[in-house]
VOVOTOR-475897 format. One record per residue (C-alpha): x, y, z; residue number from 1. Coordinates in steps of 0.1 Angstrom, whole numbers, m for minus. Example, Ala and Ser with C-alpha at 12.3 -4.5 7.8 and 13.67 -1.06 7.14 Angstrom:
<kemars>
<kemar x="123" y="m45" z="78" lumro="1"/>
<kemar x="137" y="m11" z="71" lumro="2"/>
</kemars>
This chain:
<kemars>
<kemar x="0" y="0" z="0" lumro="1"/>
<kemar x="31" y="24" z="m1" lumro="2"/>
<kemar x="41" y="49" z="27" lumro="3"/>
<kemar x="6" y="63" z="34" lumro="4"/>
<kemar x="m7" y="29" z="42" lumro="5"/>
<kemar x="3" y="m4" z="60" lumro="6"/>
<kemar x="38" y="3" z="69" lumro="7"/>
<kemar x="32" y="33" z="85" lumro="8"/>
<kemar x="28" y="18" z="116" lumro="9"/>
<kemar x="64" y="18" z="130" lumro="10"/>
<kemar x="70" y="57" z="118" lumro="11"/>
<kemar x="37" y="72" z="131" lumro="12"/>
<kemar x="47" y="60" z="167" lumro="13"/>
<kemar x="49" y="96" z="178" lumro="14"/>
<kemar x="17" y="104" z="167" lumro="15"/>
<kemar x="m2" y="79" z="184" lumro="16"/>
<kemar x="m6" y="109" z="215" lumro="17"/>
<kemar x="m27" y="131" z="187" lumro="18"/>
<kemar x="m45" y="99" z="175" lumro="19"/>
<kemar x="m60" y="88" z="211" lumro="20"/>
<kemar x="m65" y="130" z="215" lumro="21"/>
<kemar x="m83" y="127" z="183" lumro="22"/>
<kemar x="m106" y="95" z="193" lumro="23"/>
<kemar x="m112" y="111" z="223" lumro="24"/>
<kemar x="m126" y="144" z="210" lumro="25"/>
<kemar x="m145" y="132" z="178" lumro="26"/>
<kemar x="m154" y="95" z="182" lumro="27"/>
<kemar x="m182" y="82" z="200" lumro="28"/>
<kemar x="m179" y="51" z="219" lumro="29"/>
<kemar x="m205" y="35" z="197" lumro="30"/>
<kemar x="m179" y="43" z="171" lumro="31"/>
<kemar x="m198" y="73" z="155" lumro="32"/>
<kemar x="m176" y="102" z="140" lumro="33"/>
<kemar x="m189" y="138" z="155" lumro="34"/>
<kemar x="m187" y="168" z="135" lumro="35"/>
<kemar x="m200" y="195" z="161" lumro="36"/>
<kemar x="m192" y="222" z="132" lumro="37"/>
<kemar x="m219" y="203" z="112" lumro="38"/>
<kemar x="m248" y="204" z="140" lumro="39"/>
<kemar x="m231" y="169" z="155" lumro="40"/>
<kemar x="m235" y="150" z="122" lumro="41"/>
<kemar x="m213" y="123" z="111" lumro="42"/>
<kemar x="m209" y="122" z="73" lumro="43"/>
<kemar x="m195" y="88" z="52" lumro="44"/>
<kemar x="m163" y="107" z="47" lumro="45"/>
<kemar x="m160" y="114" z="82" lumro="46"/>
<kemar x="m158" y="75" z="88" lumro="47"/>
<kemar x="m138" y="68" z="66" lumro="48"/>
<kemar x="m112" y="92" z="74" lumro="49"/>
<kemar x="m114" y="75" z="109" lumro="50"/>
<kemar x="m113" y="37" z="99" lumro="51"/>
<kemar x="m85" y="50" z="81" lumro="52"/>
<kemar x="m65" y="63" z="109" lumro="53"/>
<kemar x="m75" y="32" z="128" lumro="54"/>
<kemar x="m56" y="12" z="104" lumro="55"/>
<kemar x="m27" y="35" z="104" lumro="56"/>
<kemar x="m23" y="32" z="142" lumro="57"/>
<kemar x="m33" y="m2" z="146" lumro="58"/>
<kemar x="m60" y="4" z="164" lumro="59"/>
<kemar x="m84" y="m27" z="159" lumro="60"/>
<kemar x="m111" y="m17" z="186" lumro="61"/>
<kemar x="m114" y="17" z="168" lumro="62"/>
<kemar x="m118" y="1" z="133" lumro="63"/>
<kemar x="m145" y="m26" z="147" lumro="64"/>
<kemar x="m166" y="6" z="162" lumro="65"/>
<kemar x="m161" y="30" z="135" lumro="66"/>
<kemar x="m167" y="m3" z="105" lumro="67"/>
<kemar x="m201" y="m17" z="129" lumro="68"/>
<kemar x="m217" y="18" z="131" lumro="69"/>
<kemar x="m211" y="31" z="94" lumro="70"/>
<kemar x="m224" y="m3" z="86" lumro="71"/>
<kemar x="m253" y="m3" z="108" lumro="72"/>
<kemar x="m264" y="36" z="101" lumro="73"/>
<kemar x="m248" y="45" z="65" lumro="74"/>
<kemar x="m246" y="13" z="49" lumro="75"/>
<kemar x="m285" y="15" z="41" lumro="76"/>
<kemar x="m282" y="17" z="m7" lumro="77"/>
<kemar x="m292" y="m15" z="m25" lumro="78"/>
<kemar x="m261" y="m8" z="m44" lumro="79"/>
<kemar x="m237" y="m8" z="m17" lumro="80"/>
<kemar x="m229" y="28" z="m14" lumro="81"/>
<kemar x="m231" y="48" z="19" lumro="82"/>
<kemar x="m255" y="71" z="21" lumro="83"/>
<kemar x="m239" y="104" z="25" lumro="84"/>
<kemar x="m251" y="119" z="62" lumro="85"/>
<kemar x="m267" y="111" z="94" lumro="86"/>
<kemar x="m282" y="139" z="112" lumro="87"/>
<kemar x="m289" y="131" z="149" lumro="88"/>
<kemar x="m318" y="151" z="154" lumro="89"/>
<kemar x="m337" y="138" z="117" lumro="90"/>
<kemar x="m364" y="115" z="119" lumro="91"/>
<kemar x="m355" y="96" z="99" lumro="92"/>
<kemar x="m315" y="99" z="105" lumro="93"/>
<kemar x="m305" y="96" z="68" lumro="94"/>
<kemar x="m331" y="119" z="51" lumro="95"/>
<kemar x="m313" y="121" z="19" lumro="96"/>
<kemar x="m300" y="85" z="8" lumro="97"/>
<kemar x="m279" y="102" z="m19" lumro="98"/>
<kemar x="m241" y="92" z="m16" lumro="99"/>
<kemar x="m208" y="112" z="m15" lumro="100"/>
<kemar x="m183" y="92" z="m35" lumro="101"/>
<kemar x="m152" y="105" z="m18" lumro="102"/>
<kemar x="m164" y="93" z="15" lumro="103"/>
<kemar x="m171" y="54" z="m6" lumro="104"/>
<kemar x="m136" y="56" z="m21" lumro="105"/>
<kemar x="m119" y="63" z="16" lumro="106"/>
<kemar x="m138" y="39" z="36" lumro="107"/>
<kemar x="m134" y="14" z="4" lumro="108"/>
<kemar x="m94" y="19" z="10" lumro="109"/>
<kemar x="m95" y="18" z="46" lumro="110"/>
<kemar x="m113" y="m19" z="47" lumro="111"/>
<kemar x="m92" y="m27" z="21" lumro="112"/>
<kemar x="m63" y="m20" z="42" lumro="113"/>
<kemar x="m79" y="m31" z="75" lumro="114"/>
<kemar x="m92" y="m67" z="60" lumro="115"/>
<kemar x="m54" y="m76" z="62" lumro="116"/>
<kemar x="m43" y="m59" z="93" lumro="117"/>
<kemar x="m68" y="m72" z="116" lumro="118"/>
<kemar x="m76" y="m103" z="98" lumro="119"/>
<kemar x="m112" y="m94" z="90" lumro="120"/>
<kemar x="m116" y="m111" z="51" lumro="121"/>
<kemar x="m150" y="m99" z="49" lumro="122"/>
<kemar x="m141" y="m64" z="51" lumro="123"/>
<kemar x="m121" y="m69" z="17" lumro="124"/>
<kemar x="m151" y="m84" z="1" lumro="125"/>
<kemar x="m172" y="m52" z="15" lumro="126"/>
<kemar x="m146" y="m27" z="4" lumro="127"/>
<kemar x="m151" y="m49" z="m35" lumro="128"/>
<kemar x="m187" y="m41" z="m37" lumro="129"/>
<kemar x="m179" y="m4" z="m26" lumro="130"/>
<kemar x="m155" y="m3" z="m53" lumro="131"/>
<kemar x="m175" y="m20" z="m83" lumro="132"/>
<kemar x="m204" y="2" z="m73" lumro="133"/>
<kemar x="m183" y="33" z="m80" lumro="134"/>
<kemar x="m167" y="24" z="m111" lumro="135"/>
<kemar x="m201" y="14" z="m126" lumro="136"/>
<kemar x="m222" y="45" z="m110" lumro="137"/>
<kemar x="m195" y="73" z="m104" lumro="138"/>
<kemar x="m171" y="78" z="m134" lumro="139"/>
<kemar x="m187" y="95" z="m163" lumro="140"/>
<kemar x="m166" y="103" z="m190" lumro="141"/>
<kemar x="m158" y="141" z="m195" lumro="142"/>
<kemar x="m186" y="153" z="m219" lumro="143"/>
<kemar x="m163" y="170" z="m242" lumro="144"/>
<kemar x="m156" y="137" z="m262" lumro="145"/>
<kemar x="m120" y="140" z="m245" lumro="146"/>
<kemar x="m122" y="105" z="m233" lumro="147"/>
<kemar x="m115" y="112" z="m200" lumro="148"/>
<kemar x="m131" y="101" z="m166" lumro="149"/>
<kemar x="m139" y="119" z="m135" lumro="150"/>
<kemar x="m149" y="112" z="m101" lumro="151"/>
<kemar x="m186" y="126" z="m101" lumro="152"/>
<kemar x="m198" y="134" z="m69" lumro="153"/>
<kemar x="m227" y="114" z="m64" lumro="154"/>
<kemar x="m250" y="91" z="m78" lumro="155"/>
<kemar x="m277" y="116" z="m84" lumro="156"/>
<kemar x="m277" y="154" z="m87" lumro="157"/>
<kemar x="m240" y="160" z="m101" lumro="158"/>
<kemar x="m247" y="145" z="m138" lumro="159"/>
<kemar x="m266" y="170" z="m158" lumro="160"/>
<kemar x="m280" y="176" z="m196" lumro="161"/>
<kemar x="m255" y="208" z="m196" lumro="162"/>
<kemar x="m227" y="191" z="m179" lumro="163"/>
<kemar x="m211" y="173" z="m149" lumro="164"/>
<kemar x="m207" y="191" z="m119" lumro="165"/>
<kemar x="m169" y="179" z="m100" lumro="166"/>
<kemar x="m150" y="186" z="m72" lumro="167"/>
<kemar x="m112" y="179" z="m76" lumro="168"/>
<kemar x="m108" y="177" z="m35" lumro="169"/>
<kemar x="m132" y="140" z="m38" lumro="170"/>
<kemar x="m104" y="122" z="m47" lumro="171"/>
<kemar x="m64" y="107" z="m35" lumro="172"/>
<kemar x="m51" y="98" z="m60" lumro="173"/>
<kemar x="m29" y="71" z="m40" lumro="174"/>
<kemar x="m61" y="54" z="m24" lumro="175"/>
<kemar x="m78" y="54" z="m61" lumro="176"/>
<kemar x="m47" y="35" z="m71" lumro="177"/>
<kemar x="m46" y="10" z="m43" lumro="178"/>
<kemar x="m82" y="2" z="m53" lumro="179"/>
<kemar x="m79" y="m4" z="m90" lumro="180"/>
<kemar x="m52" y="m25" z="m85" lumro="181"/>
<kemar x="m68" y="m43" z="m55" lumro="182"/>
<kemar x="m100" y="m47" z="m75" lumro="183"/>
<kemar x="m89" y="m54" z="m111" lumro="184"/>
<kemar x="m104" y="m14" z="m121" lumro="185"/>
<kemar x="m88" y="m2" z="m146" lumro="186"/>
<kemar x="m113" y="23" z="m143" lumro="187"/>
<kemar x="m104" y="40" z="m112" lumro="188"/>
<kemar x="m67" y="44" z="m122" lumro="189"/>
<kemar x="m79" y="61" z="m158" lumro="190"/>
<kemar x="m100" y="86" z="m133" lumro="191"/>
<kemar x="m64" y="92" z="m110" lumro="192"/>
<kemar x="m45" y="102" z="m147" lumro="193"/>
<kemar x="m71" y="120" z="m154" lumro="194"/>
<kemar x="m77" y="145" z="m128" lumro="195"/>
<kemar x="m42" y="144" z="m121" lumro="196"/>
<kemar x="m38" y="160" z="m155" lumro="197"/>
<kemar x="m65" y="177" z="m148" lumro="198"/>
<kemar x="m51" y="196" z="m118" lumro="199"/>
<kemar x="m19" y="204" z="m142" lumro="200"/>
<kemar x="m41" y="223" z="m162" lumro="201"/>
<kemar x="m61" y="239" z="m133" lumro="202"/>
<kemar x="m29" y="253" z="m122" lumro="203"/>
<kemar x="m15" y="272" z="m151" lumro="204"/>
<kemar x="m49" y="299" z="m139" lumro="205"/>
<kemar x="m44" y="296" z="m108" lumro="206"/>
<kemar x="m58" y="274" z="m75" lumro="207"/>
<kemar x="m82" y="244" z="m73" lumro="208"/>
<kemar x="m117" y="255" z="m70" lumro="209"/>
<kemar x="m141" y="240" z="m46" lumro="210"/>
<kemar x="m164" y="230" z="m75" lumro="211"/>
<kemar x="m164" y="234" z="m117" lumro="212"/>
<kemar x="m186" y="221" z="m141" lumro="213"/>
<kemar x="m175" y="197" z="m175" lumro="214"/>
<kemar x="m197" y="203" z="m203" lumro="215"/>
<kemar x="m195" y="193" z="m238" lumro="216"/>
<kemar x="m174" y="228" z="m244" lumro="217"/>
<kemar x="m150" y="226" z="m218" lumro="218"/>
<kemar x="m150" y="235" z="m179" lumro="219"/>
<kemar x="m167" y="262" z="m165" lumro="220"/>
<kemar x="m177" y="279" z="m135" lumro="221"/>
<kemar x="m197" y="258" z="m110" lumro="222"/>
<kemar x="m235" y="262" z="m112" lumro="223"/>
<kemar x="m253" y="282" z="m87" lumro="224"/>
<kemar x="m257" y="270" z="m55" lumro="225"/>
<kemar x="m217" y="251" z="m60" lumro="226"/>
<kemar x="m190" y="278" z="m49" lumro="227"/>
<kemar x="m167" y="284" z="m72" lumro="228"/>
<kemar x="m139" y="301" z="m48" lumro="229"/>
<kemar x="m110" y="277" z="m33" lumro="230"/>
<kemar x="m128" y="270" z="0" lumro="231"/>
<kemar x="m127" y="242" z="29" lumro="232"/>
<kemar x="m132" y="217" z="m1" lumro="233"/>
<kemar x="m101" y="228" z="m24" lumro="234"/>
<kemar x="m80" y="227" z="7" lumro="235"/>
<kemar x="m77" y="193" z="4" lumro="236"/>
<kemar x="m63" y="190" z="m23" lumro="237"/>
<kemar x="m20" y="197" z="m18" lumro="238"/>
<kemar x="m22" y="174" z="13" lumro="239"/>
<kemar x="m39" y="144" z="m9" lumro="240"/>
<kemar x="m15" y="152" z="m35" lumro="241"/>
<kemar x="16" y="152" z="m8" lumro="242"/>
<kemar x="4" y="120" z="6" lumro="243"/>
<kemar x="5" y="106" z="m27" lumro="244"/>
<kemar x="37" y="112" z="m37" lumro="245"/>
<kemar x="28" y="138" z="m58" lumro="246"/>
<kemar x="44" y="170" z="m40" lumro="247"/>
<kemar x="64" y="181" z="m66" lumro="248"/>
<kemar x="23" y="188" z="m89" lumro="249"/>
<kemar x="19" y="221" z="m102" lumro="250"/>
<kemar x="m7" y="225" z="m81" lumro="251"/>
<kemar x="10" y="224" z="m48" lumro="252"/>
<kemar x="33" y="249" z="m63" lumro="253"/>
<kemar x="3" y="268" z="m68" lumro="254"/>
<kemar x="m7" y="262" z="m30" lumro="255"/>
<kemar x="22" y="272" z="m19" lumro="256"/>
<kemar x="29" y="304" z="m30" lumro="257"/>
<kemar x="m8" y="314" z="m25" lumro="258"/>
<kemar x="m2" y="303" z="12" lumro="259"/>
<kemar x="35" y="322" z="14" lumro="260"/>
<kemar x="21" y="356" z="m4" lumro="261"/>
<kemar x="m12" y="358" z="21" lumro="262"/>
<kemar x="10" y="347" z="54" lumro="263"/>
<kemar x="m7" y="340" z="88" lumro="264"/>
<kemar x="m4" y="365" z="106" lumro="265"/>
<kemar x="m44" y="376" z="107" lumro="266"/>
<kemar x="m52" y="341" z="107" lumro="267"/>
<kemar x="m49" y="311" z="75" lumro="268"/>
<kemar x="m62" y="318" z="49" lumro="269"/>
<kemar x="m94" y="294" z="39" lumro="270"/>
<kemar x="m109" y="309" z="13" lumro="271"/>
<kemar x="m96" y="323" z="m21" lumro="272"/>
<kemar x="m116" y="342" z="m44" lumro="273"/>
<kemar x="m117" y="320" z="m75" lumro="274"/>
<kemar x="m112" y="348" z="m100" lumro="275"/>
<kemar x="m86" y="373" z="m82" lumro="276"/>
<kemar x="m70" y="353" z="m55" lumro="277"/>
<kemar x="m79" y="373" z="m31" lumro="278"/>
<kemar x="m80" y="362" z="3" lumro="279"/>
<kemar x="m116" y="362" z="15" lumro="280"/>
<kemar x="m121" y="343" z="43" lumro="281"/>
<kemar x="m92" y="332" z="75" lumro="282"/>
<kemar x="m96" y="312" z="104" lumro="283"/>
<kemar x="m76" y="309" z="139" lumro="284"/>
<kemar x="m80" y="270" z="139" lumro="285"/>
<kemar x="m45" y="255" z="134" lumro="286"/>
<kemar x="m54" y="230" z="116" lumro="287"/>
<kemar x="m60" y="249" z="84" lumro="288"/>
<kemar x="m20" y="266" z="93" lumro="289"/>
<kemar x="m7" y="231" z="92" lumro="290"/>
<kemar x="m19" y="226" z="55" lumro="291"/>
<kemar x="m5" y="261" z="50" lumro="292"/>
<kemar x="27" y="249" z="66" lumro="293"/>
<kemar x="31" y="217" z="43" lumro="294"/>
<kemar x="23" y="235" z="13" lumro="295"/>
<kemar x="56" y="260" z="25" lumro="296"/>
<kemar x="76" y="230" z="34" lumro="297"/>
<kemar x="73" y="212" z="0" lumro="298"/>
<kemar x="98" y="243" z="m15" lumro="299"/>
<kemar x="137" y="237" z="m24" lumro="300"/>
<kemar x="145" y="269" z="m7" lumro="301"/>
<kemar x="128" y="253" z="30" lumro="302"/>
<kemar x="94" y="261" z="44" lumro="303"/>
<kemar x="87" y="300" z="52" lumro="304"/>
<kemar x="56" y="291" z="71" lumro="305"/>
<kemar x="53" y="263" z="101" lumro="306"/>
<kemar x="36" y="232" z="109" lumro="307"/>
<kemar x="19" y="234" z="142" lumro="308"/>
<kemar x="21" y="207" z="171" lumro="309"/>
<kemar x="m11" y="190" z="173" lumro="310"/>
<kemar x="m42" y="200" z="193" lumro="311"/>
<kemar x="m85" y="191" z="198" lumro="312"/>
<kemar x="m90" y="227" z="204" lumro="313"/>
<kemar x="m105" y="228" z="173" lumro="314"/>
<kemar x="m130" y="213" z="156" lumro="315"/>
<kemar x="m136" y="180" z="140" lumro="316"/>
<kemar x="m127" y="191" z="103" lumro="317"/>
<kemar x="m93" y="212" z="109" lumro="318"/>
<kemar x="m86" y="186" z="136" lumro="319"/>
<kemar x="m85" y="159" z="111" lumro="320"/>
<kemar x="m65" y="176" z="81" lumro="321"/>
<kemar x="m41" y="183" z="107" lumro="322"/>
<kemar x="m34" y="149" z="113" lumro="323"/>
<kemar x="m32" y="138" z="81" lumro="324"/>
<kemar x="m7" y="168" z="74" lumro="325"/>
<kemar x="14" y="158" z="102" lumro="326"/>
<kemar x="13" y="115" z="87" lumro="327"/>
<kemar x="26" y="134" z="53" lumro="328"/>
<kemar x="52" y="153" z="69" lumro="329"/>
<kemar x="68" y="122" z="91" lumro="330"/>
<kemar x="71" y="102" z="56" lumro="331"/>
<kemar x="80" y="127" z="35" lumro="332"/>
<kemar x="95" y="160" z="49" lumro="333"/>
<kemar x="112" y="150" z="81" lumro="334"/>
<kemar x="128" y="184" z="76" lumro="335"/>
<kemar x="102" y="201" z="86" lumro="336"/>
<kemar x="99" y="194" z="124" lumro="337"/>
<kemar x="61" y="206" z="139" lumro="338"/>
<kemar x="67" y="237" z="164" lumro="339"/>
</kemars>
């Protein structure tokens, strides 16, 4: 599974502290995945980040809770995919059965990765249907008779008569790997050369935006009701790309100097005006300044800007990107030492 998966154990023994931290702040013991941000809902994506970082850290009680309740609650398509929210105060819970791919594709990977781990086969045969379902539901070719695939965002709602709507944060483009090899999905991979390629031409304008649109005459501005700015979706996108071996993209270039020009000092930036660049939006939470600070370490000339130690004063959704920047920058900038 490379550096970002199953032999990550041995390295990420420091982190362990800020994984129990994590558990401790955002999981439930019934193994549900708490975004208080988000009016206490747990989201598909949000599990899967967590049965992910259970596998990281070895943590098979974590992975059992987190796997039984996404199972129990989520796992409620005939097609196998997860449906995309649970909203604690809903009656029902799950009021919209629609799914959010990303959220498949992670908690495909992480049972993928687990099923060995913890010896639990049927979690590979469960991460197989997750994975089929996708290829067969989720990747539309690009409607410009390009012959490429993207990652739509759903199974209904994101595929329209003018165009497909995308978000180039729903996708790693190591775990979409893992999974077509894995699962025989050619597929899969075609969607990973794609966007990447995609994101190479993104970058030449300027940063990712939170959501676009493919249409028959190119790519366009996201519909109304999608922002178009490089938001708290976007933001994803240099840390997937780091923990993919892909540091050296375009687009983290892109990252970073948008992160180096704006600085912290009045707060990280979060949102970019997708037009100007213009910084609209910044946020105290650190862990938005630790994707600032991995953007700024991924430079020859040394990072200008820091990565923060670890902390739960935040919530759920910086917390977790700041773990995952801190996994990217033990395997592959040690040089860059959190302060």
């Amino acid at each position: 599974m490379g550096a970002f998966g199953q032999e990550a154990g041995a390295s990420l023994q420091s982190l362990v502290p800020a994984w129990n931290a994590w558990k401790a702040a955002y999981l439930q013991p019934d193994g549900r995945i708490v975004d208080v941000a988000s009016g206490g809902a747990s989201h598909s994506e949000s599990q899967g980040y967590g049965l992910y970082l259970a596998v990281l850290f070895r943590d098979v009680e974590a992975f059992r809770l987190i796997y039984s309740w996404t199972e129990a609650n989520l796992a409620l398509r005939t097609d196998g995919l997860l449906a995309w929210r649970w909203l604690p105060d809903a009656t029902p819970n799950v009021p919209d059965m629609n799914n959010a791919s990303d959220g498949d594709v992670f908690y495909a990977w992480a049972l993928l990765m687990g099923a060995d781990l913890f010896d639990l086969p049927q979690c590979r045969g469960r991460a197989g249907v997750i994975v089929k379902a996708v290829a067969r539901l989720c990747l539309p070719p690009v409607p410009n008779d390009s012959g490429r695939r993207l990652l739509a965002p759903g199974v209904e709602g994101f595929v329209r008569p003018e165009g497909i709507i995308y978000n180039p944060s729903y996708w790693m483009p190591k775990l979409m790997s893992d999974l077509a090899v894995a699962f025989n999905e050619p597929s899969l991979q075609r969607a990973v050369d794609d966007g990447l390629a995609r994101l190479g031409e993104m970058a030449d304008a300027g940063l990712a935006p939170d959501w676009m649109m493919a249409t028959p005459d190119g790519w366009t501005a996201a519909p109304e009701g999608f922002s178009s700015n490089t938001g708290y979706e976007a933001m994803r996108v240099p840390v997937y790309l780091c923990l993919s071996g892909q540091a050296s993209h375009p687009m983290v270039r892109r990252y970073r100097t948008a992160y180096e020009a704006a600085g912290l000092d009045a707060g990280t930036p979060t949102v970019f005006d997708g037009k100007t660049g213009e910084v609209l939006e910044r946020s105290p939470d650190i862990g938005y300044a630790a994707l600032a600070g991995l953007a700024s370490c991924t430079g020859a000339g040394g990072a200008k800007l820091p990565i923060p130690l670890f902390t739960t004063d935040q919530p759920y959704y910086p917390a977790t990107l700041h773990l995952f920047v801190l996994i990217a920058q033990i395997q592959g900038f040690p040089q860059c030492q959190p302060i």
